[in-house]
C-alpha positions as CSV (number, residue, x, y, z in Angstrom):
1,X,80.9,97.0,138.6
2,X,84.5,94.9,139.6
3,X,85.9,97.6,137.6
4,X,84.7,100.5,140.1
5,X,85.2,98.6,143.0
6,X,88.8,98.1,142.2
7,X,89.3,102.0,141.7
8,X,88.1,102.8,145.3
9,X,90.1,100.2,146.8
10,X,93.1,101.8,145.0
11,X,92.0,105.3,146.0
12,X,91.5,103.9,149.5
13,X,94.7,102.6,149.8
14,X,96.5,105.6,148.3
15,X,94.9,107.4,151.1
16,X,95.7,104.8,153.8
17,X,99.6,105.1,152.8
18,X,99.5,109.2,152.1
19,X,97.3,110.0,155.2
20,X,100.2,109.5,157.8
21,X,102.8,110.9,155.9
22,X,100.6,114.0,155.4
23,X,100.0,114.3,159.2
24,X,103.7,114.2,160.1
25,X,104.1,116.6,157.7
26,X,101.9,118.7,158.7
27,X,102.9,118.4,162.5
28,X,106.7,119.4,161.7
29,X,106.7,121.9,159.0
30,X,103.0,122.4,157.8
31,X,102.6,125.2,160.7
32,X,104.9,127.3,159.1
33,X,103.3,126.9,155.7
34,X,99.6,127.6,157.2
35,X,101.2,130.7,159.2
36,X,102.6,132.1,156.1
37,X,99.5,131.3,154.1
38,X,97.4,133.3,157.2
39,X,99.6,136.4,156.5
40,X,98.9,136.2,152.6
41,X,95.6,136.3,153.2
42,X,95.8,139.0,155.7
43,X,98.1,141.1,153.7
44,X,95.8,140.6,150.8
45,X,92.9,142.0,152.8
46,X,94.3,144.7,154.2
């Protein structure tokens, strides 16, 4: 049981620290990488 409780802490954590870097990420270049993913998929369609 402490064992499983200390996993999700560290998973927790890992996402408290990763979460903000992700989102300024995503604010300054992430657009671009959705917009090109968009046109994949629309290519791909047709």
């Amino acid at each position: 049981m402490k064992i499983i409780f200390v996993f999700l802490l560290l998973i927790y954590w890992s996402f408290m620290i990763s979460a903000p870097v992700v989102s300024k990420e995503l604010k300054t270049g992430g657009s671009r990488v959705i917009n090109s993913k968009i046109d994949l998929i629309s290519k791909v369609k047709g």
